[in-house]
N, C-alpha and C positions, 0 to 999 in steps of 0.2 A: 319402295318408290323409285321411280327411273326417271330421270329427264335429259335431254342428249342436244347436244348443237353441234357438233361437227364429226362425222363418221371418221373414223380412223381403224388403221388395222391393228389386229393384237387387243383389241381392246378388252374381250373376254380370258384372255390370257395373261392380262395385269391381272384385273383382280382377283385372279386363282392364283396368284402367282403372292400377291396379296395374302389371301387365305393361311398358306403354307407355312409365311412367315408371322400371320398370327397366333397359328397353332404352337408356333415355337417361344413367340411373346409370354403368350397366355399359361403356359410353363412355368416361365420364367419370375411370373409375377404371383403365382398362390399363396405364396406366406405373407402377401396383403395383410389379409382378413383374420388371421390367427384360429384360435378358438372360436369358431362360429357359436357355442354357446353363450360365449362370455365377451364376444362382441359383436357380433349382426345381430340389428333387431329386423332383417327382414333381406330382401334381395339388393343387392348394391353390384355399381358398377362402379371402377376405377377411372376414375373421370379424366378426360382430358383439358386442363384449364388455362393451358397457355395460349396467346392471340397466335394465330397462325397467317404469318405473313407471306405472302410469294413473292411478294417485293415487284420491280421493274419485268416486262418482258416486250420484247418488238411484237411488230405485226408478223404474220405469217405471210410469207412472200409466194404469189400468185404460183410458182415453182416449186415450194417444196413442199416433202411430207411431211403430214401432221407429225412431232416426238411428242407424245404427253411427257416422256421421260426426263427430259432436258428444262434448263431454266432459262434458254435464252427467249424463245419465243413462244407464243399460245396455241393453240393450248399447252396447258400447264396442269397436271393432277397429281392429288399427294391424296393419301390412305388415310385416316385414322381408326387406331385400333381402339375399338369397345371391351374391358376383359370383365365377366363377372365375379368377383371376390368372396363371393358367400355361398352356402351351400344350398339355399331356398333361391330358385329358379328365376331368371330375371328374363324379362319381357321386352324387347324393344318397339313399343307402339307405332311412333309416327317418326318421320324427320323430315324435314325440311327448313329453307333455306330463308332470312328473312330480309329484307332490306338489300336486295341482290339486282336490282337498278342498274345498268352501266350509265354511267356520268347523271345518276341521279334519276333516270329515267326508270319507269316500273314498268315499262313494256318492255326493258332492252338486256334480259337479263345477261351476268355476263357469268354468275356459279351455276354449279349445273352436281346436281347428286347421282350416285347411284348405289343402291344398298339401302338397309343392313343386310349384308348376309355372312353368318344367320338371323335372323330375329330374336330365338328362343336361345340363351344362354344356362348351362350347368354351371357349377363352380369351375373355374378355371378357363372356362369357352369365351373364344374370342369373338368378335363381330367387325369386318371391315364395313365401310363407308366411305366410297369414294367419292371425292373433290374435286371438279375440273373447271377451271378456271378460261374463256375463251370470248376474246369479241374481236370485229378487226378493226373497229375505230380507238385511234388513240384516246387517252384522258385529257379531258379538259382543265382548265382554271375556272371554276365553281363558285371559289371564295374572292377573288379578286386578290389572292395572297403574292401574283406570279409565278404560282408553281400550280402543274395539273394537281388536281384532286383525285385518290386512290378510289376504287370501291371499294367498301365499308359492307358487308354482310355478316348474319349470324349463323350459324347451323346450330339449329334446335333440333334436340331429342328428346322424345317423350317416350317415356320408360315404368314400369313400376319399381325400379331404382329409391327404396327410401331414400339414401344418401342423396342423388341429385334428380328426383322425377322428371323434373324440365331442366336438362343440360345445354347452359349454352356455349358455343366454341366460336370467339371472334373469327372474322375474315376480312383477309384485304389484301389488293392489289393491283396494280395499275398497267398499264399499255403505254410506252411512248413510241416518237420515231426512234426509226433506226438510224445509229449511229451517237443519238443521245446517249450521255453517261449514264449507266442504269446503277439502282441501288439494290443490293441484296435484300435489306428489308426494311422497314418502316411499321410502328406504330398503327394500331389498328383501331378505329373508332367505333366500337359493337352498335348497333342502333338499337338492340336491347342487352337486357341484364338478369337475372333469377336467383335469387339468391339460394344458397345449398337450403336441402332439405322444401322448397317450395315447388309446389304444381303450377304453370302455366297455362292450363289446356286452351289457351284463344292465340297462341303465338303458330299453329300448326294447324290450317284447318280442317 
């Protein structure tokens, strides 16, 4: 699944670049799983469970080039790496992205995927998925708290993953002006949840 909001250069050269260093990951993390006998009951991925915050970023200023690299301004894109753990072959179905509204708006998205690749994981194979983050209107006050409201998204995966079939991975992050103090991170509100071990299949359509 691909979806793109703002062209920039290098950008098939991230995620080979991506790639490279999942192969190296996905190395790194085989003694997971142990005895596939005596512990997979089937194809697992090592989940990624933590909210992933991108925290504050300015507008992108009519002058400069896009950095996905960089955390000051947007776009903004981070990797995550998929490894499969077990030795019966794991599948990455669908992904996408849910509750990806800018300032609440479901025409206005502001996450943007692209990947898996690969799809089809061995024991030890890794799968990048990238995340890019991108709007040029700042965040609003929503709540009426005095402070803008972040976006709040999920990235579902749907997998044949016993361990997690429908993996969800919080998202969030905000746009202010420039020159406002920005915060590294913040708190991420999932608009869904899945518990391990359960299928989703209506969160991806």
């Amino acid at each position: 699944m691909v979806t793109t909001r703002r062209s920039r250069a290098g950008s098939s050269a991230l995620l080979t670049a991506a790639l490279s260093l999942a192969g190296v990951v996905g190395a790194a993390t085989l003694a997971g799983c142990g005895d596939d006998a005596a512990v997979c009951q089937g194809p697992e991925l090592l989940p990624h469970l933590s909210p992933v915050s991108f925290g504050d970023l300015y507008p992108l200023r009519g002058s400069d080039e896009p950095d996905p690299s960089t955390r000051e301004a947007v776009p903004y894109e981070w990797v995550l790496l998929l490894t499969a753990d077990c030795a019966k072959t794991a599948k990455i179905e669908k992904v996408c992205v849910v509750g990806e509204g800018h300032n609440g708006d479901p025409t206005e998205p502001s996450f943007t995927i692209e990947g898996p690749v690969p799809d089809t994981l061995g024991k030890g194979d890794t799968a990048a998925v990238r995340i890019t983050y991108d709007h040029d209107d700042v965040n609003v006050d929503l709540d009426d708290d005095g402070e803008p409201d972040p976006d709040d998204a999920a990235l579902v995966i749907q997998s044949n993953a016993t361990n997690f079939p429908t993996l969800v991975v919080p998202l969030c992050a905000r746009v202010v002006k420039r020159g406002e103090e920005r915060l590294a991170t913040f708190p991420c509100d999932s608009p869904v949840s899945v518990p391990a071990g359960v299928a989703d299949a209506t969160l991806c359509p």
